[in-house]
N, C-alpha and C positions, 0 to 999 in steps of 0.2 A: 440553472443552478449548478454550481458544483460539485463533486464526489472526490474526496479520495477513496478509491476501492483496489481494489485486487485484479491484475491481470494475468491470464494464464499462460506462461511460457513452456519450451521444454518440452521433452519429448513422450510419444506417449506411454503411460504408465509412473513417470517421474517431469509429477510437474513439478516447476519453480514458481513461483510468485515475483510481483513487481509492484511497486506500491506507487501508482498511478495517479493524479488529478486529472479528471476528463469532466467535458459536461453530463450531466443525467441522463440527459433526454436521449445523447447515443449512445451507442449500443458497445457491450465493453470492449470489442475487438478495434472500435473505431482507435482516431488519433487520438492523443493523448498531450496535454499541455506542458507535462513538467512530472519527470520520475523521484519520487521522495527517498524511498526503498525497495527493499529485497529481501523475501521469506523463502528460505528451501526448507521445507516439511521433511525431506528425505534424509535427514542428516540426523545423526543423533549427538546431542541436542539440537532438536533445530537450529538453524539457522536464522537470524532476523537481525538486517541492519538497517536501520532508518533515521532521515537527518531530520533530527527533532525539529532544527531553528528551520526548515523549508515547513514541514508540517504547520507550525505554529504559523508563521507567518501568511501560509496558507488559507488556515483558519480565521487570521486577521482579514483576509479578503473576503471570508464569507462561506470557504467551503465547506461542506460538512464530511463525515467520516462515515461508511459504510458499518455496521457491528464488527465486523473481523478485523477491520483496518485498527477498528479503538481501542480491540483486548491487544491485540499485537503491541502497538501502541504505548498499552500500561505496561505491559512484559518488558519493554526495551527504557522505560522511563527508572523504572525496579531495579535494571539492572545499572546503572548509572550512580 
C-alpha cells in the first residue's frame, strides 16, 4: 500500500519535513516514489507548501495519508 507521510531532513535540532509517497511496508528512510511537499516547523509561521493536484491524484491511485500529512493538508487547503 501506499503512504503519503512525512520525511525527515535537515540538520540536527532543525528538522525540515518533505511530504513523501513511499510504500508502507518500508521503512521511512527508504526510496521514496514522488515528493508532494515541504513543511519547515522552524519558521514562524511555519512554513507548508504542498501540491494539492499531486496529492489528489495520489489519492486517486489509492494512497492513503499519514495523520500529520492530513492536518497539514487541511491547513494549506484553508489557506487557498
Amino acid at each position: 500500500m501506499l503512504t503519503i507521510r512525512l520525511r525527515r531532513v535537515g540538520a540536527k535540532h532543525n528538522a525540515i519535513y518533505r511530504m513523501v509517497v513511499s510504500d508502507s511496508r518500508q521503512r521511512p528512510t527508504a526510496d521514496f516514489l514522488d515528493q508532494v511537499g515541504f513543511y519547515n516547523p522552524n519558521t514562524d509561521p511555519p512554513e507548508i507548501r504542498i501540491d494539492l493536484e499531486k496529492v489528489s491524484e495520489w489519492r486517486g491511485k489509492g494512497a492513503q495519508m499519514s495523520e500529520t500529512v492530513r492536518s497539514l493538508v487541511r491547513k494549506a487547503e484553508k489557506k487557498q
